[in-house]
DRENDRENFI-328802 format. One record per residue (C-alpha): residue in one letter; x, y, z. Coordinates in Angstrom, 3 decimals, always signed. Layout:
("A",(X,Y,Z));
...
REM end
This chain:
("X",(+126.558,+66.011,+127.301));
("X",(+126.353,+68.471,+124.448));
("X",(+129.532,+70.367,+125.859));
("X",(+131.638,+67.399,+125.925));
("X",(+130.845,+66.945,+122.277));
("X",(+131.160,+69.610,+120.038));
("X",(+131.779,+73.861,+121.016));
("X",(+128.210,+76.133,+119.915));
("X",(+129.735,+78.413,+117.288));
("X",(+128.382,+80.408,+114.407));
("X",(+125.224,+80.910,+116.010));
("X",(+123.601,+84.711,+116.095));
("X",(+123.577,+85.925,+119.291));
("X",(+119.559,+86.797,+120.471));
("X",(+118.363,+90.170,+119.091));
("X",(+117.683,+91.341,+122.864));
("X",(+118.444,+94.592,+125.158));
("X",(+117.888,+97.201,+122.710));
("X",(+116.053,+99.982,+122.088));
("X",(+113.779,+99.459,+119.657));
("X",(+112.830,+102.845,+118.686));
("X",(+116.170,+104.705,+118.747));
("X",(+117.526,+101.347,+116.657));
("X",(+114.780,+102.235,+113.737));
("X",(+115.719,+104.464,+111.851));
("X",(+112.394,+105.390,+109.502));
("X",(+110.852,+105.944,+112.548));
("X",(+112.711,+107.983,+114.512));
("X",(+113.028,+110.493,+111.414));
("X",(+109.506,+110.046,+110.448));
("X",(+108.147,+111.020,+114.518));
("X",(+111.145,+114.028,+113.912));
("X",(+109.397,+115.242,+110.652));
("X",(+105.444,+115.214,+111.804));
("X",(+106.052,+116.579,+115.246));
("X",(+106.535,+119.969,+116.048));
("X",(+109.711,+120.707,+117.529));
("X",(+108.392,+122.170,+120.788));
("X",(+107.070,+118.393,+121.157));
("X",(+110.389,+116.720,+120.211));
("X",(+112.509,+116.532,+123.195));
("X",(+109.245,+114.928,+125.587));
("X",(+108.472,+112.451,+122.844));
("X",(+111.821,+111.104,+122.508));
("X",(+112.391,+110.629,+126.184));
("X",(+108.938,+109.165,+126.635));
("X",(+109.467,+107.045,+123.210));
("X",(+112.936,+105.830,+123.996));
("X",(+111.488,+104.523,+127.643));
("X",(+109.146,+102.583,+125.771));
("X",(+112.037,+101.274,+123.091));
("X",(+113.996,+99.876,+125.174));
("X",(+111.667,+98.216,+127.190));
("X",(+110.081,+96.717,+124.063));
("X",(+113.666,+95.628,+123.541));
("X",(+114.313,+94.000,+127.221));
("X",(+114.385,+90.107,+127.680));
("X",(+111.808,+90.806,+130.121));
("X",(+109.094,+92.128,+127.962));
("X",(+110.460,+89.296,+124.761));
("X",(+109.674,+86.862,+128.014));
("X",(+106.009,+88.484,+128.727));
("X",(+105.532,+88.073,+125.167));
("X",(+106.289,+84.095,+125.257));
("X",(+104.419,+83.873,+128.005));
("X",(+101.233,+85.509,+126.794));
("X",(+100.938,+83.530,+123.910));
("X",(+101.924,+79.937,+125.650));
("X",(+99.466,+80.142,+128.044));
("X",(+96.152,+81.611,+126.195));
("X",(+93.324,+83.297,+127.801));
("X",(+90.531,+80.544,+129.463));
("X",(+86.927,+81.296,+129.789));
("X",(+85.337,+80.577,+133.323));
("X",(+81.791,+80.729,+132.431));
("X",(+80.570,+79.790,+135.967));
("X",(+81.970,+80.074,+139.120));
("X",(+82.395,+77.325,+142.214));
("X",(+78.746,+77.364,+143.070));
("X",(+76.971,+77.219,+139.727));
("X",(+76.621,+81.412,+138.925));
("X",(+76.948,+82.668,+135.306));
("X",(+80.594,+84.922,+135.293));
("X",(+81.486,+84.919,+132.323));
("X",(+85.250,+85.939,+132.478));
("X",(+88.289,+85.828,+131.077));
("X",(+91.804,+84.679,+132.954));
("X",(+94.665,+85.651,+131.699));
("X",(+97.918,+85.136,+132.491));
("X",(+100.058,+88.195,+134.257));
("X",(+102.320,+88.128,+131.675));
("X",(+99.345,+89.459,+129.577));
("X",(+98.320,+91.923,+132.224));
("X",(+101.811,+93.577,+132.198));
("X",(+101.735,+93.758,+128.502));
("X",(+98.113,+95.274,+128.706));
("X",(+99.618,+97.802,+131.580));
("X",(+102.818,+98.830,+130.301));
("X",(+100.782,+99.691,+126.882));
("X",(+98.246,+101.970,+129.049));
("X",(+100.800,+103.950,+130.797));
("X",(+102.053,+104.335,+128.346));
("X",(+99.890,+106.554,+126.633));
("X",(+98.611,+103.931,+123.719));
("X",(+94.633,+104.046,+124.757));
("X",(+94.913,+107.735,+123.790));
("X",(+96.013,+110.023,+121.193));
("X",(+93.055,+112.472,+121.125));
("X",(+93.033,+116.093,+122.629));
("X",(+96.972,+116.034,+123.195));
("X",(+99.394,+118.157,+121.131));
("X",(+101.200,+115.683,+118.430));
("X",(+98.990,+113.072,+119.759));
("X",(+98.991,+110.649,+117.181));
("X",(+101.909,+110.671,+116.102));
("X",(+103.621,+110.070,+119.140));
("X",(+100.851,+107.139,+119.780));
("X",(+101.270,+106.131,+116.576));
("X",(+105.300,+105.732,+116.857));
("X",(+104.351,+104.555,+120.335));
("X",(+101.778,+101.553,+118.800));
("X",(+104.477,+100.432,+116.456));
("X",(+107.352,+100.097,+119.224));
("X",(+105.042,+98.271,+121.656));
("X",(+103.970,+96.157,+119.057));
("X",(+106.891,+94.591,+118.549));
("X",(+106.813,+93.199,+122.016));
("X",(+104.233,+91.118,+121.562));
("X",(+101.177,+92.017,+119.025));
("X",(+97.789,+90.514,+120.464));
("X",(+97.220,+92.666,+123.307));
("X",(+97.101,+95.437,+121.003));
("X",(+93.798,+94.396,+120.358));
("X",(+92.040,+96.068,+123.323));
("X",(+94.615,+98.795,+123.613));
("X",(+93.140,+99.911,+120.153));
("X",(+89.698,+99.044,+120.634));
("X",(+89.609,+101.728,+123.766));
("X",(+91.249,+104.150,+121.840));
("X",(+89.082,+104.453,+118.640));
("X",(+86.234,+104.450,+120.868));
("X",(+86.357,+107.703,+121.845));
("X",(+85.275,+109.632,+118.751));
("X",(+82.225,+107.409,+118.488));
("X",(+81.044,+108.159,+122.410));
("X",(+81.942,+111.775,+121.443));
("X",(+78.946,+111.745,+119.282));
("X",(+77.219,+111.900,+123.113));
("X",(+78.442,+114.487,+125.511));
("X",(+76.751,+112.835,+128.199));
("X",(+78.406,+109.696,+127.854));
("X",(+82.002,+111.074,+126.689));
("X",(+81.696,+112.837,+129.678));
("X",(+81.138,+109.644,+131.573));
("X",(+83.651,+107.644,+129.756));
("X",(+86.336,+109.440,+128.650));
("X",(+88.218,+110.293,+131.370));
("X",(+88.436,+106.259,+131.961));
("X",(+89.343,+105.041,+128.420));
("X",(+92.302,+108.216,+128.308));
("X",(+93.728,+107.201,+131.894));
("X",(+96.856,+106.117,+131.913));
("X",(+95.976,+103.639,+134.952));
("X",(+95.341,+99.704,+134.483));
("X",(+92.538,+98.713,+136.364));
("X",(+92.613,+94.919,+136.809));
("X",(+89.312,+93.303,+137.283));
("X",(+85.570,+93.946,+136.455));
("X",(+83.905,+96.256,+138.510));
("X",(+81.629,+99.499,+138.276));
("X",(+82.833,+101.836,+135.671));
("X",(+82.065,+104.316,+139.074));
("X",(+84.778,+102.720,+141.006));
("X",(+87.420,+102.513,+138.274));
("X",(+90.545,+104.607,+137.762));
("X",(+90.515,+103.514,+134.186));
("X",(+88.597,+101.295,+131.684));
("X",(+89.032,+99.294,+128.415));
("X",(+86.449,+99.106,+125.452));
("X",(+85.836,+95.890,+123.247));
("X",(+83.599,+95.975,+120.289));
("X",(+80.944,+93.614,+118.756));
("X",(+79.953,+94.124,+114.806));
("X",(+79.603,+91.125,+113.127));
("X",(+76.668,+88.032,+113.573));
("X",(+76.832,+84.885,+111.788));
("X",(+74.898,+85.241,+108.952));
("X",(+76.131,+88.582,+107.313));
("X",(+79.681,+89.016,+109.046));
("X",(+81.408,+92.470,+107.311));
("X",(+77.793,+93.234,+106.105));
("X",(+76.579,+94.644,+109.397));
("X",(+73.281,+96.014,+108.060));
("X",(+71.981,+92.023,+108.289));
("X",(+72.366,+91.935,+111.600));
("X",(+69.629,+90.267,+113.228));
("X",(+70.149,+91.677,+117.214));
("X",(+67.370,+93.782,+118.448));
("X",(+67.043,+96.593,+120.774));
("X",(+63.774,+97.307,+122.504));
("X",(+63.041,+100.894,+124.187));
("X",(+62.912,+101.274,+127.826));
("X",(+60.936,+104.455,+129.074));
("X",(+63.817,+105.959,+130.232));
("X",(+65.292,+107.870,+127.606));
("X",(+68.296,+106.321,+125.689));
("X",(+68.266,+102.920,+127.648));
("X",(+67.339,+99.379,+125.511));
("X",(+67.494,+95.902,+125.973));
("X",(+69.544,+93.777,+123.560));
("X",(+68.542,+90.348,+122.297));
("X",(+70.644,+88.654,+120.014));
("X",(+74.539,+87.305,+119.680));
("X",(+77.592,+88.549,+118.135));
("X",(+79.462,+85.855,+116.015));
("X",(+83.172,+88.004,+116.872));
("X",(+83.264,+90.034,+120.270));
("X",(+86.655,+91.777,+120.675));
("X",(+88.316,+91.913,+124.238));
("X",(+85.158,+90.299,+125.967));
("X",(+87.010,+91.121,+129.787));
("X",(+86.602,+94.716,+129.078));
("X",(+84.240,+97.048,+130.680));
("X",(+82.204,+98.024,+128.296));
("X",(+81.565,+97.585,+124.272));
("X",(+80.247,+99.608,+121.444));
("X",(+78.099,+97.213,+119.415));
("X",(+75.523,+97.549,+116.530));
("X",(+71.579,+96.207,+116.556));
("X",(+68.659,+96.516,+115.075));
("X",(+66.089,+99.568,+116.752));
("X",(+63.043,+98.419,+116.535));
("X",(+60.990,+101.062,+115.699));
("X",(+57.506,+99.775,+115.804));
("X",(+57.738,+99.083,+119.847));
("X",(+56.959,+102.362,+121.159));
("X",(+60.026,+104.387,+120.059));
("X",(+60.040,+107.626,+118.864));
("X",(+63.174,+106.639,+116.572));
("X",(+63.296,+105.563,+112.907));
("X",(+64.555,+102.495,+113.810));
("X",(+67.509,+99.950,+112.141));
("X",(+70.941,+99.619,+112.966));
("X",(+72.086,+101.715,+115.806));
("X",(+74.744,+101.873,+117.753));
("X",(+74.873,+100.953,+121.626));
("X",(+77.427,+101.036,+124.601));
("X",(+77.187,+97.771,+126.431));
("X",(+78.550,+97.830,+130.272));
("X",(+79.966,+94.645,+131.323));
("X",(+79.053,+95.689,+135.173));
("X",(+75.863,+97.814,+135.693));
("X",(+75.982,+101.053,+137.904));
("X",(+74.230,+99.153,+141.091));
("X",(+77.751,+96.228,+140.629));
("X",(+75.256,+93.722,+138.875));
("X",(+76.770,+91.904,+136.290));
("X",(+75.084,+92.839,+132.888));
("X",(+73.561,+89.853,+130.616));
("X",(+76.534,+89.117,+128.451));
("X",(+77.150,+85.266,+128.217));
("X",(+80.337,+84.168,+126.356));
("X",(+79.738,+81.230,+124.968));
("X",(+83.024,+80.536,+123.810));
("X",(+86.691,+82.287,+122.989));
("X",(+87.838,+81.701,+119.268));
("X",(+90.646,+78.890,+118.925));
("X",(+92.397,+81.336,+116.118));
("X",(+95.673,+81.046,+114.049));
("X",(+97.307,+83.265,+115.678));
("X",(+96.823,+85.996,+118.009));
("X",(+97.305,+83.358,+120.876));
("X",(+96.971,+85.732,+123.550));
("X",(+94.105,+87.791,+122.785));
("X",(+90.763,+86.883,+123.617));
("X",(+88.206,+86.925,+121.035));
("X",(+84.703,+85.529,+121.449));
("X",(+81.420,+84.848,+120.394));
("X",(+78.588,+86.263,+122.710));
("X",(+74.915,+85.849,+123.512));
("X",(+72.600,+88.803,+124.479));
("X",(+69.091,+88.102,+126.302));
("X",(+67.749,+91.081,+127.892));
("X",(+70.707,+93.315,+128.317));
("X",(+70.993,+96.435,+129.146));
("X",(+72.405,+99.183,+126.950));
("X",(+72.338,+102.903,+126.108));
("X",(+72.153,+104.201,+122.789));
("X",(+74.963,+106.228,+121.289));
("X",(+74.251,+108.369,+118.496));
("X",(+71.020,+108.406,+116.423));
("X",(+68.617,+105.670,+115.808));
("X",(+69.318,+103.864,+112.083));
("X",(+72.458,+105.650,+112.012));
("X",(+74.751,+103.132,+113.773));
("X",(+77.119,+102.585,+110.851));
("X",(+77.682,+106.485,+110.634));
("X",(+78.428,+106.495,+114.625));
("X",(+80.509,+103.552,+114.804));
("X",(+82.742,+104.426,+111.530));
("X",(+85.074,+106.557,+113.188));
("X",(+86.273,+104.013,+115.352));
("X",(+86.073,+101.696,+112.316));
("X",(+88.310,+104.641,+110.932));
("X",(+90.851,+104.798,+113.865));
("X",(+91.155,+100.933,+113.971));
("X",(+91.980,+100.181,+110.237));
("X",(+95.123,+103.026,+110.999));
("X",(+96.148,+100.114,+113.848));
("X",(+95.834,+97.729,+111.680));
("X",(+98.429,+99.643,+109.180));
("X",(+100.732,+100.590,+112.105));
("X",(+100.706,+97.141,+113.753));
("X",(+101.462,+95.191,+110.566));
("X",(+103.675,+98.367,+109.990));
("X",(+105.578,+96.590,+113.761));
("X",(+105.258,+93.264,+112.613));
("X",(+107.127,+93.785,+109.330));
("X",(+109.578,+95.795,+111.252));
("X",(+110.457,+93.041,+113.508));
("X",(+110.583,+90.856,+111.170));
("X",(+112.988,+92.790,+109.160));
("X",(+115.239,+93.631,+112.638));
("X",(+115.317,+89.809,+113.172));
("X",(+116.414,+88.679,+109.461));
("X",(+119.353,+91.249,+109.063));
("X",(+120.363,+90.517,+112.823));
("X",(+120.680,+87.272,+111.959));
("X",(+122.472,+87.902,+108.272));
("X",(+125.165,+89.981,+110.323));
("X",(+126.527,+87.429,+112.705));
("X",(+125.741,+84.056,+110.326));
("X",(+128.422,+82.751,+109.046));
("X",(+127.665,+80.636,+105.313));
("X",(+130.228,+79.281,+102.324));
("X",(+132.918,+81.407,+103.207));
("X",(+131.412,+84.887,+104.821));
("X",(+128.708,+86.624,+106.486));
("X",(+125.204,+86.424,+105.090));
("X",(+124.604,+89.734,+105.271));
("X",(+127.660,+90.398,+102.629));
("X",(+126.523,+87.652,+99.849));
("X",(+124.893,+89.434,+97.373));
("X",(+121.844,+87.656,+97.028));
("X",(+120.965,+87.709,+100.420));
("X",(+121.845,+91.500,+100.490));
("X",(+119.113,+91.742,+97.621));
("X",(+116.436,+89.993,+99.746));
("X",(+117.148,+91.874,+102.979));
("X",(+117.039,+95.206,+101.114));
("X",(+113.392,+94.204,+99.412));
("X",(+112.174,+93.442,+102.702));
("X",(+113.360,+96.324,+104.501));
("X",(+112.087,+98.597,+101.502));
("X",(+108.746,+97.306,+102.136));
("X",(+109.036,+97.627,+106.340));
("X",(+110.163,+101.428,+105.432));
("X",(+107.287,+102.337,+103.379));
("X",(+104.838,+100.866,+105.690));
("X",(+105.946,+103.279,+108.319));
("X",(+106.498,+106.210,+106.587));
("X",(+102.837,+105.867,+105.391));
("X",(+101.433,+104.679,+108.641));
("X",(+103.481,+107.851,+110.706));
("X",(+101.867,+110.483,+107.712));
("X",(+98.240,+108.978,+108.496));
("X",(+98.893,+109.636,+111.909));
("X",(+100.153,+112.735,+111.309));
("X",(+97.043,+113.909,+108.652));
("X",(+94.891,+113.294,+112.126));
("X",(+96.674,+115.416,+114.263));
("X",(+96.438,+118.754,+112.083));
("X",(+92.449,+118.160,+110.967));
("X",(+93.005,+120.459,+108.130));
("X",(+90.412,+119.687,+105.631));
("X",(+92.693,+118.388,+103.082));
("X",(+94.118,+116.199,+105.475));
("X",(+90.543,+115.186,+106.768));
("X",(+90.187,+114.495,+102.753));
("X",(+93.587,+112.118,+102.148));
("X",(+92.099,+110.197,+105.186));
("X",(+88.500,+109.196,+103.788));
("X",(+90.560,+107.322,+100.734));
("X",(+94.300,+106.929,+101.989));
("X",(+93.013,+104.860,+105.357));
("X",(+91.433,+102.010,+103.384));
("X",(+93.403,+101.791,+100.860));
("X",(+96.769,+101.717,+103.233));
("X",(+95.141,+99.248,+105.056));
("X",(+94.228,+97.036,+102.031));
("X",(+98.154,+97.012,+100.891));
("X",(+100.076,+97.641,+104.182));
("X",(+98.582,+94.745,+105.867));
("X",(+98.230,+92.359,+102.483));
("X",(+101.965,+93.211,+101.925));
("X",(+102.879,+91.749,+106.458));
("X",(+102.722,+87.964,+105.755));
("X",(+104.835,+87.476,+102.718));
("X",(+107.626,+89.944,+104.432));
("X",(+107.174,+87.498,+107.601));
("X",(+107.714,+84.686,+105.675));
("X",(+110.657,+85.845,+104.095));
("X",(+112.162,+87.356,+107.058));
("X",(+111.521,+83.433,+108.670));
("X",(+113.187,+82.015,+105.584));
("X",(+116.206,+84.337,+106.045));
("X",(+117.298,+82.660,+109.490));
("X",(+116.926,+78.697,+107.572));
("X",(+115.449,+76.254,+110.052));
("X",(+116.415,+77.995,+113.210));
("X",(+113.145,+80.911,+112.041));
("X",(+111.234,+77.603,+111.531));
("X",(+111.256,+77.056,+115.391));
("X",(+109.286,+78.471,+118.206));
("X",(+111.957,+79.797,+120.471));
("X",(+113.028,+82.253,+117.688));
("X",(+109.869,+83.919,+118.154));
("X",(+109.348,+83.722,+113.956));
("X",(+106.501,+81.460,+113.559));
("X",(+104.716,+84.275,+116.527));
("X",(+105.146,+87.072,+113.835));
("X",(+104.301,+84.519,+110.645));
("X",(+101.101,+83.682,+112.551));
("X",(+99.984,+87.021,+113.760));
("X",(+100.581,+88.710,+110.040));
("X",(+97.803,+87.799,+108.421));
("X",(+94.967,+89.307,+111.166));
("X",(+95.500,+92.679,+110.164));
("X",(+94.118,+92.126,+106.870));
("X",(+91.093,+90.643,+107.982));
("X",(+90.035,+92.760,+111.239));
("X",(+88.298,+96.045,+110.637));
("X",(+87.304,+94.555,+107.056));
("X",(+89.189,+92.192,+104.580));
("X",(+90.211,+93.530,+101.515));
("X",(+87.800,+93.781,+99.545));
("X",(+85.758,+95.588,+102.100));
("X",(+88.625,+97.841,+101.898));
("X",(+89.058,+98.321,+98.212));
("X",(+84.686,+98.763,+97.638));
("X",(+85.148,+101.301,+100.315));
("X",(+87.856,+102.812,+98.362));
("X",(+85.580,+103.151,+95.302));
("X",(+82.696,+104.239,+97.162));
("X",(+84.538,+107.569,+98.511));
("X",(+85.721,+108.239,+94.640));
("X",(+82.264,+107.598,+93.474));
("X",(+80.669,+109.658,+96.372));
("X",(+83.450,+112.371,+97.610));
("X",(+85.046,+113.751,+94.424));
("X",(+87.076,+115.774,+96.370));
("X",(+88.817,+113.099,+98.119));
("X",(+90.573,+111.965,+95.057));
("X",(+92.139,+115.790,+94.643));
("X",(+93.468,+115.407,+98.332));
("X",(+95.078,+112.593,+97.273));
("X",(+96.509,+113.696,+93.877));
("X",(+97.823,+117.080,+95.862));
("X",(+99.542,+114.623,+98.120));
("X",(+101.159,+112.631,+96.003));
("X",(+102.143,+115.586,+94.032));
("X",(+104.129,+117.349,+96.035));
("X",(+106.812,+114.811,+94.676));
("X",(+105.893,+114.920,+91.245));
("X",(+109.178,+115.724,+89.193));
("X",(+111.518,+114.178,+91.423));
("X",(+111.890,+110.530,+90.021));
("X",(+110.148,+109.495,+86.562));
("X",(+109.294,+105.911,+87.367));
("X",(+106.694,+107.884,+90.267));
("X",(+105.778,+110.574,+87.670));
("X",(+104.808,+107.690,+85.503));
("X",(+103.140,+105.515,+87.768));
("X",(+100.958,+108.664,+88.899));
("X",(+100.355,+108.790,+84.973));
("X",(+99.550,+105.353,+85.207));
("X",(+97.140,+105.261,+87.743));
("X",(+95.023,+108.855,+86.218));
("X",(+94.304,+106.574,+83.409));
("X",(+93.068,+104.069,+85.257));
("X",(+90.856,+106.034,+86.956));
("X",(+89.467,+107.572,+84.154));
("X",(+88.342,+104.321,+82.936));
("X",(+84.817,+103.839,+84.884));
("X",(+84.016,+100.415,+83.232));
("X",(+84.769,+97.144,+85.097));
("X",(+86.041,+99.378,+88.416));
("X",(+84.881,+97.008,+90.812));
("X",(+86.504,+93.809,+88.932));
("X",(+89.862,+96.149,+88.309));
("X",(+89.112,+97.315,+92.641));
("X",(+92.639,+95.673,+94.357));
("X",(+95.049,+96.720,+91.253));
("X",(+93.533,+100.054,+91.309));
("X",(+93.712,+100.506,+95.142));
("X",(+97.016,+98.700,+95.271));
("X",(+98.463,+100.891,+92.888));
("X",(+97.491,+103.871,+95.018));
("X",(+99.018,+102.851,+97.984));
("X",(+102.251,+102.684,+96.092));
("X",(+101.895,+105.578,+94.307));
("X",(+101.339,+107.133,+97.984));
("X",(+104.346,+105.136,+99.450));
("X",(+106.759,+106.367,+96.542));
("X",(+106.067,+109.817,+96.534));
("X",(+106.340,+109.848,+100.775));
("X",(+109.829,+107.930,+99.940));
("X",(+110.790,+110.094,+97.644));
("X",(+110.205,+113.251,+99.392));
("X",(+111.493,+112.229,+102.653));
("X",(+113.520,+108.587,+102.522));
("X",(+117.606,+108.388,+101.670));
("X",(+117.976,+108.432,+97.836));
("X",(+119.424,+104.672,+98.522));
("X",(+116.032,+103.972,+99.796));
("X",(+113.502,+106.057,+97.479));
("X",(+115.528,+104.728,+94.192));
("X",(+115.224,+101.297,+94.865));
("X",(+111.552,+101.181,+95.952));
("X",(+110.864,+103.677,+93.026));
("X",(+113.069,+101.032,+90.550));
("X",(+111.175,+98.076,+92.074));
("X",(+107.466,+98.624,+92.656));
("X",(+106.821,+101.700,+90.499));
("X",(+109.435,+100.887,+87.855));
("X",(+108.384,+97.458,+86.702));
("X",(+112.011,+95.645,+87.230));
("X",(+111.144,+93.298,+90.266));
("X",(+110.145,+89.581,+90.262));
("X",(+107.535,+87.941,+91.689));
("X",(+109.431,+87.334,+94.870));
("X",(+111.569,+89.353,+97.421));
("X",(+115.238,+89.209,+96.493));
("X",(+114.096,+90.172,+92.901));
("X",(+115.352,+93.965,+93.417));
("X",(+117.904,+95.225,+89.822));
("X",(+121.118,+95.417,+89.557));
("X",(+123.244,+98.598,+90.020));
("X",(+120.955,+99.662,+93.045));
("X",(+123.025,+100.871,+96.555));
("X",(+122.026,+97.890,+98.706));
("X",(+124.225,+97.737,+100.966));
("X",(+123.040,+101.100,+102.315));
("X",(+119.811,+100.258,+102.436));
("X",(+120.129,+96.807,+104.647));
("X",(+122.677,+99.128,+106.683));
("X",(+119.849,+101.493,+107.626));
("X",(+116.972,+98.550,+108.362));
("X",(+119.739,+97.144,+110.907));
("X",(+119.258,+96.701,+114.981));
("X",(+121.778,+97.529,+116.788));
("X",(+122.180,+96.342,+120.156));
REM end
């Protein structure tokens, strides 16, 4: 009836059949500048594959899918038996296999390997975010089984295949595996060390039996989980006891199921299509991995690997969001022109995109500081990690919301796949540690690692002379640091003002001039308003919204 009333006109066509890695600019040069150039030519094919597959209608189609029809628990089957598993729909499990083949489940032992799973991370991502969740469980997992030859031996070779393996079986009869995690219990959530979940002994070396609960379970369909209990130490071990770290196989070698009842899956804000859950452990079986009362130690390298996810998924998010709101501005017609050519809305494009650029050019050097191990390197990680994570992923929900406003009421509604991205920004700052966890961690590695902190000023030095708002912001922030009283109260400016310290000097260094002057004018300057669209006058916007743009 519509078409007999009125023609559909001045209405953005759907951002959809593109390649969304070629079509981003920041992180095509960013994967050209940390890889070496013997690399180049396999990670472009492989990472354009993956762009413009991100960018199909079918995988923007998997991605509705997945998060309209959620995961369901089946706790029993027909006849009464505990099963405790997870349906999904198959949009989910195409997600979930494109992702492994992919390559995202492992960046370790291959040349560039971050890097190009990094870039890789942020593409898929923008597909549809909440199966990243077990795609970067199994990868951080790794380094903590590696703390076990015997088990990385085991397990390895099934968490780096690039083969989707539907279905819980034997980890024996599997081509490839996935990895969920279980840290927190009610009563001391991010402060692990209360855990209440004990581990008895068995007289077989390594082996224990688990009794307790985990309040969040990530991925609870996977094959096996790294989670942290209480040793006991005065039950016949040799051990010193307290928190330890333990693999936990869903499916035992002989194809019994393992005691691992989910009592329920999280009804979350967002994150639709992941599964999260609670758990119960009552007898179950486990192997230790790493040394008795030295769980935190064991696990924290996955913790490590996980927060740089977190910074390179809200790194996608923002991106998306960004590719969406200056799609739209370029085909929107309003009072006389095109969006994207009024002035004010060329201001708030260009924030935004300024703050989807520096989240990748950070998020792509992290990556890259893991692939070359130097020492230095190993050093910017220890204090650059959390405190990336703490701003990057602070910094994804205001961006979303703006890049929602940007498209009026039509970003209010579902079918523009907005409200998705509004929803799903916030989780990155809470997973792996909210910020504050983030920011005490920051202090503790200043208070602790000396050394870290001159990684960190070499880093951003390498810039130093090139604009004088950074040079005076890195001014700024020694004196704050040499001021030792109230440093916990003072804990998010300080850390906050080190990621952008961080994020100007990798701008400035590497970014267009367009680019570096107006986040340098902005966030290390002091001319910017409390909102987005707040950027100062005389700045060359028009390049910079050029460069954030999608083209299809």
């Amino acid at each position: 009836m519509a078409t007999s009333t009125h023609t559909v006109t001045n209405q953005a066509p759907p951002l959809v059949g593109y390649d969304v890695f070629s079509a981003d600019r920041a992180l095509t040069e960013a994967v050209e500048r940390h890889l070496d150039p013997g690399l180049l030519e396999t990670a472009r094919g492989e990472l354009t594959l993956l762009g413009r597959s991100a960018g199909s209608a079918q995988a923007q189609t998997w991605g509705f899918q997945a998060n309209d029809h959620p995961p369901v628990l089946r706790t029993h089957d027909r006849y009464g038996n505990r099963i405790d598993e997870v349906d999904f729909h198959p949009a989910w499990h195409r997600l979930l296999g494109k992702a492994v083949s992919a390559g995202l489940t492992n960046a370790w032992g291959r040349p560039g390997g971050h890097v190009r799973r990094a870039a890789g991370f942020l593409v898929w991502t923008q597909a549809e975010a909440g199966h990243g969740c077990p795609v970067s469980m199994t990868h951080a997992a790794v380094p903590a089984l590696r703390t076990d030859p015997e088990l990385a031996a085991e397990w390895e070779p099934l968490l780096t295949s690039q083969t989707y393996v539907e279905g819980l079986r034997p980890a024996a009869e599997k081509s490839g595996a996935l990895f969920g995690m279980g840290m927190t219990e009610k009563q001391g959530g991010s402060d692990v060390r209360a855990n209440t979940t004990r581990a008895e002994p068995l007289a077989a070396a390594g082996e224990y039996l688990l009794t307790g609960h985990k309040w969040f379970c990530s991925a609870p369909m996977s094959d096996g989980f790294l989670v942290l209990a209480q040793a006991s130490s005065s039950s016949g071990s040799s051990g010193p006891g307290g928190i330890t770290c333990f693999l936990v196989p869903r499916v035992l070698p002989d194809g019994t199921r393992n005691a691992f009842a989910i009592q329920r899956l999280k009804d979350k804000l967002g994150n639709k299509s992941n599964a999260s859950s609670e758990v119960e452990f009552d007898g179950t079986w486990a192997r230790r991995v790493g040394e008795e009362g030295r769980g935190v130690r064991t696990i924290i390298e996955m913790v490590a690997a996980t927060r740089l996810d977190c910074v390179v998924g809200s790194a996608a998010l923002m991106r998306q969001a960004v590719a969406q709101a200056v799609h739209h501005a370029a085909y929107r017609s309003a009072f006389g022109g095109l969006l994207i050519d009024k002035p004010l809305m060329r201001n708030v494009l260009a924030d935004i995109a300024l703050e989807s650029e520096a989240a990748t050019t950070l998020g792509l050097r992290l990556a890259a500081a893991y692939d070359s191990d130097s020492e230095a390197d190993r050093a910017l990680l220890r204090l650059a990690v959390p405190a990336a994570k703490y701003w990057v992923t602070k910094r994804c929900t205001p961006v979303a919301a703006e890049a929602l406003e940007c498209l009026g009421g039509n970003g209010y509604v579902e079918e523009s796949g907005m409200p998705r991205l509004l929803r799903e920004s916030p989780l990155n700052s809470i997973w792996e540690g909210s910020g504050n966890v983030q920011t005490l961690d920051v202090l503790r590695a200043l208070q602790r690692e000396p050394h870290v902190l001159d990684a960190f000023l070499q880093e951003v030095g390498q810039a130093r002379g090139a604009d004088h708002r950074l040079d005076g912001a890195i001014k700024g922030l020694l004196t704050e640091l040499a001021d030792l009283e109230s440093m916990e109260v003072r804990a998010r400016r300080l850390v906050e003002r080190m990621a952008l310290v961080l994020q100007g000097s990798l701008l400035v260094r590497w970014a267009p001039p367009a680019v570096a002057d107006a986040f340098c004018a902005s966030r290390l300057g002091g001319d910017w308003g409390s909102a987005f669209g707040t950027l100062p006058h005389g700045l060359d916007l028009e390049a910079v919204v050029e460069r954030a743009r999608a083209e299809v």
